[in-house]
C-alpha positions in Angstrom: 28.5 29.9 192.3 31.9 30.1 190.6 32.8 33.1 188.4 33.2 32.8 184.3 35.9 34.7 184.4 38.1 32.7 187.5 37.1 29.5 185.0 38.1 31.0 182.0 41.3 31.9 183.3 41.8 28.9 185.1 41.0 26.7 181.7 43.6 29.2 179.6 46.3 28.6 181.6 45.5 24.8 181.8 45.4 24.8 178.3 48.1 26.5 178.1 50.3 24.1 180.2 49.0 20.9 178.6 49.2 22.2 174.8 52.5 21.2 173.0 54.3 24.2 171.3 55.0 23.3 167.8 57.7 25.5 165.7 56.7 25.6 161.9 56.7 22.9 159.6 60.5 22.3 157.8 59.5 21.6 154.3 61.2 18.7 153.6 62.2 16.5 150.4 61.5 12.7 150.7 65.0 12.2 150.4 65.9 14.7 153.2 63.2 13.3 155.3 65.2 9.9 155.2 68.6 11.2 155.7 67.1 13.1 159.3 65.7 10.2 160.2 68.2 8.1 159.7 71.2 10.4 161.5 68.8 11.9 164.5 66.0 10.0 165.1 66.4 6.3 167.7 63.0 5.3 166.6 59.4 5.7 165.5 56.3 4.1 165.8 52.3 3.6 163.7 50.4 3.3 166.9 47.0 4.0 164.8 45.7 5.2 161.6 47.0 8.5 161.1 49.0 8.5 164.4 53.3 8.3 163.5 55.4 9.2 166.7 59.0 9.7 166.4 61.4 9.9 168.6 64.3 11.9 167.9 67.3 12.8 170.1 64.9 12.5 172.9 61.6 14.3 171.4 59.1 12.3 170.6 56.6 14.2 168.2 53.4 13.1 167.1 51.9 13.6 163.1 49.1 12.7 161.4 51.3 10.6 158.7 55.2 10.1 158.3 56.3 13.3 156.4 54.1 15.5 159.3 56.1 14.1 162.0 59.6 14.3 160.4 58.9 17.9 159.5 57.9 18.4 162.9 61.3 17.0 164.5 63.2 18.4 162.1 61.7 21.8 163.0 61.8 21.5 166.5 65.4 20.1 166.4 66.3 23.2 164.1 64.5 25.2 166.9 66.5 23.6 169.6 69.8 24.2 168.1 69.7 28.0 166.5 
């Protein structure tokens, strides 16, 4: 029989490994959202209801709608050049 513990620790640190890190939302205006996605980001896609990924300099990022993944590049981008 297999310990709890060894399995808990074993499923943390898979969780861990497998779960993307995501930097705060940058609160964004519409217009700003369009001006980042225009200069930094090669493409994006609406694979399914409430599923947007964009790819930006390389990222990709996944949001539940368009103004939750362009916050989430623009934060991770911010993150990535500080």
């Amino acid at each position: 029989m297999t310990d709890p513990t060894e399995t808990y620790r074993w499923h943390k640190q898979f969780a861990e490994a497998w779960t993307e890190k995501r930097p705060a939302r940058q609160p964004m205006t519409d217009t700003e959202r369009l001006d980042f996605l225009g200069e930094y980001c090669d493409r994006h896609e609406y694979i399914k209801p409430q599923h947007i990924i964009t790819d930006c300099l390389g990222q990709k990022t996944v949001g539940s709608n368009f103004r939750e993944a362009i916050d989430i590049a623009a934060a991770k981008f911010k993150e990535a050049n500080e």
